[in-house]
C-alpha positions in Angstrom: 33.5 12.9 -8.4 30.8 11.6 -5.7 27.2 12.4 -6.0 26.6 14.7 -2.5 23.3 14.9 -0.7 22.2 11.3 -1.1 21.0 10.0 2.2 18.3 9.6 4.4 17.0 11.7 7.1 15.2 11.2 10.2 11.3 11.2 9.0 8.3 11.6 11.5 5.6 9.5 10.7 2.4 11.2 10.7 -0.5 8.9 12.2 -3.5 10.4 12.3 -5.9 10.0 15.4 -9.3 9.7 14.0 -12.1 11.6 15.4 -15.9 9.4 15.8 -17.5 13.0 15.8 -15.6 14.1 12.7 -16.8 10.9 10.8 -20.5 11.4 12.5 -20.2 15.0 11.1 -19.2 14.6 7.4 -21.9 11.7 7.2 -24.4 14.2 8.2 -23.2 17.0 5.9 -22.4 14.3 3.1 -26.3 13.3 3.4 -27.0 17.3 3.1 -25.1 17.8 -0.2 -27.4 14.4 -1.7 -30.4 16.5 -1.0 -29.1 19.3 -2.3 -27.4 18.1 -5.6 -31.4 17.0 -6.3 -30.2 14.1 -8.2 -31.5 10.5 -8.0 -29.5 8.4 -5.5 -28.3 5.2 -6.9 -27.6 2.2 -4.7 -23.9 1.7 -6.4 -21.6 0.2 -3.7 -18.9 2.6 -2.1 -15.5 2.8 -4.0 -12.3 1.5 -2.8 -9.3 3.1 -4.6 -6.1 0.9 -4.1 -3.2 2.4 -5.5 -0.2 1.0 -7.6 1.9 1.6 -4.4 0.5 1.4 -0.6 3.1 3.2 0.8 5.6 6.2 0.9 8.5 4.9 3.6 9.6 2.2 5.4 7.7 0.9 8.3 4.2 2.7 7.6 2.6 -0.6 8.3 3.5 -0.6 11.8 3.7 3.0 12.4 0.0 3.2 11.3 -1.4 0.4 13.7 -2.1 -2.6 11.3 0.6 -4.8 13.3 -1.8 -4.3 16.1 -4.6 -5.1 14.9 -4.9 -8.9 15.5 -6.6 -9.7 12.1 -4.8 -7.6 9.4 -1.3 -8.9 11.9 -2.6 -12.4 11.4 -3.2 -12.1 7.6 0.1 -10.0 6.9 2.4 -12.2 9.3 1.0 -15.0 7.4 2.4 -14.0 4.3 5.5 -12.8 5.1 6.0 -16.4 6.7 5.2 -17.7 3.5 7.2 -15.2 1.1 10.1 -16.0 3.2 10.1 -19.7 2.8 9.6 -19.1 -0.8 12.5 -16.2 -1.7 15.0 -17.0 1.3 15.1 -13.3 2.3 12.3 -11.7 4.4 9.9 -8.9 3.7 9.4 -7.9 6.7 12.8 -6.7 7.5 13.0 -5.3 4.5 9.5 -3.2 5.2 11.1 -1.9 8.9 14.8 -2.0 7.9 15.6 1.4 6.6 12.9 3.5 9.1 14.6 6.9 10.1 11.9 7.1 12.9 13.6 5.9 16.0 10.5 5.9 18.4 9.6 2.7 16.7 12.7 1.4 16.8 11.7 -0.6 19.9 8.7 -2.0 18.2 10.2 -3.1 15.0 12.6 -5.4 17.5 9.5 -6.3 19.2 8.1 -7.3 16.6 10.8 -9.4 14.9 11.8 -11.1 18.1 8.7 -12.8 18.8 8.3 -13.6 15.3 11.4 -15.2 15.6 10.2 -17.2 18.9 7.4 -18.4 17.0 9.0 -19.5 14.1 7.6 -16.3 11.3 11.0 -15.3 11.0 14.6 -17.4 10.4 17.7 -15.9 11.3 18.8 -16.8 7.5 16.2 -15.0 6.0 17.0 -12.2 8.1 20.5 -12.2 7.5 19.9 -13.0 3.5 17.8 -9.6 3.3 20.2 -7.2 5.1 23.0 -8.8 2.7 20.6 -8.5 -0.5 18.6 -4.7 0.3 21.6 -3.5 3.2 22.0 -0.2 1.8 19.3 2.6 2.0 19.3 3.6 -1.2 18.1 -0.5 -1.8 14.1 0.7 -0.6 13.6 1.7 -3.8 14.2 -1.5 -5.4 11.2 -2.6 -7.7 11.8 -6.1 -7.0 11.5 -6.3 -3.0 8.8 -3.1 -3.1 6.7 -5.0 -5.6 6.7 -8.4 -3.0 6.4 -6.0 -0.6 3.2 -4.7 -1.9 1.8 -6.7 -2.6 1.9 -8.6 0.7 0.9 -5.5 2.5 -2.1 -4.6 0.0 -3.8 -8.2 -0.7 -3.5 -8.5 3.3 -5.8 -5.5 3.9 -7.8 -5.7 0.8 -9.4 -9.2 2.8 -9.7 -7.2 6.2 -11.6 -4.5 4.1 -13.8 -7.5 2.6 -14.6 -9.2 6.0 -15.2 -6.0 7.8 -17.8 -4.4 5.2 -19.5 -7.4 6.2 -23.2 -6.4 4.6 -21.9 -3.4 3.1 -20.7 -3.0 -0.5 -17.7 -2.3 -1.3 -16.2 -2.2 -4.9 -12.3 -2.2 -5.3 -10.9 -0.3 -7.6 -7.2 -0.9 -8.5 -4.1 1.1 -10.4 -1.5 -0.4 -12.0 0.6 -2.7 -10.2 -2.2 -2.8 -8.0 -3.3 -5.7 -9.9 -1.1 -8.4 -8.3 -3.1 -7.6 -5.1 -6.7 -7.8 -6.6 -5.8 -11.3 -8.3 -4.8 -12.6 -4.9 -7.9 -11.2 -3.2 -10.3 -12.3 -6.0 -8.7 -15.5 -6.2 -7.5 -15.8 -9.3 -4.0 -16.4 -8.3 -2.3 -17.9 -5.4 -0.1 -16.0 -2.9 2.6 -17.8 -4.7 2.2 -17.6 -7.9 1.3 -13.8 -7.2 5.1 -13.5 -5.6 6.2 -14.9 -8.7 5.1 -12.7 -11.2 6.4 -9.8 -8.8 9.8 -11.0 -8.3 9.6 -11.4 -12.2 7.8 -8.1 -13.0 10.6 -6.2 -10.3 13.6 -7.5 -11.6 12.9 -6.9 -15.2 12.4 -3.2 -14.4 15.5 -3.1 -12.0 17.9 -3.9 -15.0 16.5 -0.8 -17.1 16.7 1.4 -14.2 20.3 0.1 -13.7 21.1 0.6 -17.7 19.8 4.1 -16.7 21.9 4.9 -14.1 24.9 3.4 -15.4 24.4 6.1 -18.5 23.7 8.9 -16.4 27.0 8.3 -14.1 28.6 7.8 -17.9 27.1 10.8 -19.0 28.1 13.3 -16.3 31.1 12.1 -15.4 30.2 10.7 -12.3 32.7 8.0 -10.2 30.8 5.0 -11.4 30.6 3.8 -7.9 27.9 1.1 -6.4 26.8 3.7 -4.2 26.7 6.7 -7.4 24.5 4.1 -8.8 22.2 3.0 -5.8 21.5 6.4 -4.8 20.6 7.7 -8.7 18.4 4.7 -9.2 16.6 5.0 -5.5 16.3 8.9 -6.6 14.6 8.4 -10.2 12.0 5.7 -8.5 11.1 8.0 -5.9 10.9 10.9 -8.5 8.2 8.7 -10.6 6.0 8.0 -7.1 6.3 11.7 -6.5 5.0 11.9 -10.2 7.7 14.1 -11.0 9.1 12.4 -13.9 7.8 9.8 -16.3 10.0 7.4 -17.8 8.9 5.5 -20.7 9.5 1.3 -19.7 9.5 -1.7 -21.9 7.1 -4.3 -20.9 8.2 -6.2 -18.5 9.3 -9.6 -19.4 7.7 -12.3 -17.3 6.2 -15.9 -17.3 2.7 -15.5 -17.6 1.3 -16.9 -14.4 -1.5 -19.7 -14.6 -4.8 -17.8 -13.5 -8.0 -18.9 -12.6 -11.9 -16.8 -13.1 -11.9 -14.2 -10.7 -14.7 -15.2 -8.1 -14.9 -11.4 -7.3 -15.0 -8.8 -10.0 -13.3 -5.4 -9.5 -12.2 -2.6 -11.7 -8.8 -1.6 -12.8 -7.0 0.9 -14.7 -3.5 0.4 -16.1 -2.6 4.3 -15.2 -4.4 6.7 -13.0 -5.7 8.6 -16.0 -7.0 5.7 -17.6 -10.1 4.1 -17.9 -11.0 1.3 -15.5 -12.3 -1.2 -17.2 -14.1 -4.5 -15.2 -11.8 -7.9 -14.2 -14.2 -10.9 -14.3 -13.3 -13.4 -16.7 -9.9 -15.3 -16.8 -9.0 -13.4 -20.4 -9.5 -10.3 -18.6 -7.2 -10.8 -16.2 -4.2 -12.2 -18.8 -5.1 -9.2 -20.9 -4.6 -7.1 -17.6 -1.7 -8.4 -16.6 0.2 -7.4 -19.9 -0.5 -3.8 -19.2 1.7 -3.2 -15.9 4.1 -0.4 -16.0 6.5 1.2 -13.3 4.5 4.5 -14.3 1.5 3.6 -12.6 2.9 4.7 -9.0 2.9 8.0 -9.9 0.3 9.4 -8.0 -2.5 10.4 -10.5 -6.1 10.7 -9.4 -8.4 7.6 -10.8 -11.6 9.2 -12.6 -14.4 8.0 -10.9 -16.2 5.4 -11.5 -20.3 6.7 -12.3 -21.0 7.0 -15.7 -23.1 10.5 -14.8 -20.6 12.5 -13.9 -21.7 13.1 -10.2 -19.6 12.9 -7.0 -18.9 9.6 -5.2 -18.0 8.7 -2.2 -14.2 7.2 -2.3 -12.2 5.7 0.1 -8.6 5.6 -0.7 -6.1 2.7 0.9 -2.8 4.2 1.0 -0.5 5.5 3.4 -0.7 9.5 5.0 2.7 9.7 3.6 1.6 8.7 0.1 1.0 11.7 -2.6 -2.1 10.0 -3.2 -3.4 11.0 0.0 -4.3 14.4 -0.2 -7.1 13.8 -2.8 -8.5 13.3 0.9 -7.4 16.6 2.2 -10.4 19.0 3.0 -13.1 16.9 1.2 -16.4 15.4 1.4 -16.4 12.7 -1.1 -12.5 10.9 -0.2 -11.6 9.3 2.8 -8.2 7.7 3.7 -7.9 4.5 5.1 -5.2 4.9 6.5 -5.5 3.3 10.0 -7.9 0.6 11.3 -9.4 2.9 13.7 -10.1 5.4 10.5 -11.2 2.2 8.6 -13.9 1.3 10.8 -15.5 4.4 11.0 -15.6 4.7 7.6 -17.5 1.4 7.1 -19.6 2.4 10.0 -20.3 6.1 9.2 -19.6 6.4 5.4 -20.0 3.9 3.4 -23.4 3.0 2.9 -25.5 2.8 -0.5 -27.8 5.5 -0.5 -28.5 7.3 3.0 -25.6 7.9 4.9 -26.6 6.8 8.5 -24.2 6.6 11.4 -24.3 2.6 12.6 -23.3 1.3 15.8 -19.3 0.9 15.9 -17.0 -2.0 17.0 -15.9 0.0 20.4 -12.6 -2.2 20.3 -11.1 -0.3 18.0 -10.8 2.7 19.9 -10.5 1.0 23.4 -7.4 3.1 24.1 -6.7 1.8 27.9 -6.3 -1.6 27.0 -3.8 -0.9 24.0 -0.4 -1.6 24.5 2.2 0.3 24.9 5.8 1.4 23.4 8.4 2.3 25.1 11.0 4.5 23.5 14.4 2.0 23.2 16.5 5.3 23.5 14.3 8.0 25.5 11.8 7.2 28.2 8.8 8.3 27.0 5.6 6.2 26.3 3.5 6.3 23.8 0.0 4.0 22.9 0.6 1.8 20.6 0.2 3.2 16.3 -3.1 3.5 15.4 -4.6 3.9 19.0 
């Protein structure tokens, strides 16, 4: 007997064009409901949210713009480079591999050929991915998502930092969220970080693949490589889409040698749970013991003010992430989700007390001089993602 229905459809990406008025608007009407609620305004700095999981589907990254921004492109091509060297298969085939959204086709091969040129990119590690995460049903693997991550979030976790320039932004992180927030705050190394990952992953891969090889045992299922792939990518999806928990062992894993974070943040092991402040080196050891595979389900952080009163949050996932519509229709959450929307967050949103609109980098939205996509199988032309 084969399992029917398991495959992959064509997806649309949603990338949403952010709107300078919109942002001037909700500043305006956010500074309305501070006078209103009649409470004393506190200077605390704005919240960041960074879930367990940045995002949803393959290729988001690109799809949402970051790949053309030049600084989050430096940052994130720089450590792909050097997660390549260090695992011999590359992550950023593995991000753009399985897209079902064929208009970016032409910029994913874009992409990975002048990477290629200038040396980001190996033909072996190329070759070693599509040979170790081929299959679709492989995106779903906690081992190459967790690197993947991890990349993605410490990368735009630093663009965040050096873009709030004077503004004060305090990061709060879920789960496996961690891994990122150590790399940012320094208290482990981009390698060590992939480490613990590929550690973390592939001792949640082998329950998962206990799991599925007693569920094709249990229902009678032909106990085939693709049976298997396909109910193992199915349960992982089912836990980001929080529609099932499954209960994990700890993960077994070589604690990592860690240094004092120079940069506290908060983080909570499970959406639901108390944050609780990294800033000392047993902090972060004691942290570290608390991942679970749980955490991407997508459960709503409580906020971080003691009083009870809204707070401004800004949330850096993906559109496509469950997470994301906490932002849907509200005042008080904003999604990061492109660098344009980013900006005029920082600019228009998160400020300490008053929210004033401040003068904005016009670059980001200087449409005419973006490049442009064409379509490898139609003719039409897009901008390119996030413009």
């Amino acid at each position: 007997m084969r399992l029917e229905g398991y495959k992959l459809k064509g997806r649309t990406y949603l990338v949403p064009s952010p709107s300078r008025k919109g942002f001037q608007w909700k500043a305006s009407a956010l500074h309305g409901l501070q006078r209103l609620d009649r409470r004393s305004q506190s200077n605390s700095p704005t919240t960041v949210v960074v879930p367990a999981l940045y995002n949803m589907m393959p290729a988001e990254v690109l799809a949402l713009g970051w790949l053309s921004e030049i600084d989050s492109l430096g940052a994130i091509r720089q450590r792909m480079t050097l997660a390549g060297k260090q695992l011999g298969w590359d992550v950023f085939s593995f991000h753009t591999r399985h897209s079902r959204d064929k208009y970016f086709d032409s910029a994913i091969h874009a992409v990975r050929e002048t990477w290629l040129y200038e040396g980001a990119l190996t033909a072996e590690t190329i070759a070693q991915t599509r040979k170790k995460f081929g299959n679709a049903y492989d995106y779903h693997r906690c081992e190459p998502r967790l690197v993947e991550n991890l990349l993605i979030q410490s990368s735009l976790m630093d663009w965040l930092t050096v873009r709030a320039a004077e503004k004060q932004l305090r990061f709060h992180v879920v789960g496996t969220g961690l891994l990122s927030a150590l790399v940012w705050c320094g208290a482990l190394t981009i390698q060590s970080a992939i480490r613990t990952a590929v550690a973390i992953g592939k001792s949640w891969d082998a329950v998962l693949d206990d799991w599925a090889s007693s569920e094709i045992q249990l229902h009678g299922h032909t106990a085939s490589a693709e049976n298997h792939g396909w109910l193992r990518y199915h349960r992982v999806r089912q836990i980001i889409e929080g529609k099932v928990s499954m209960a994990l062992p700890a993960p077994q894993f070589e604690m990592p040698n860690v240094d004092v974070p120079q940069r506290p943040f908060w983080y909570s092991p499970l959406g639901k749970a108390d944050a609780q402040l990294i800033e000392s080196r047993q902090d972060v050891l004691e942290a570290l013991q608390t991942m679970t595979l749980v955490s991407w389900a997508p459960e709503i952080p409580k906020p971080l003010n003691s009083d009870g009163a809204p707070c401004v949050r800004a949330w850096l996932a993906s559109p496509m992430h469950p997470i994301a519509s906490a932002c849907h229709w509200s005042m008080y959450n904003y999604l990061l989700a492109t660098p344009a929307s980013s900006m005029l967050f920082l600019n228009h949103i998160a400020t300490q007390a008053t929210v004033m609109p401040l003068p904005l980098h016009q670059t980001v939205f200087d449409a005419a001089a973006a490049p442009t996509y064409p379509n490898a199988r139609t003719s039409e032309i897009r901008s390119a993602p996030g413009h």
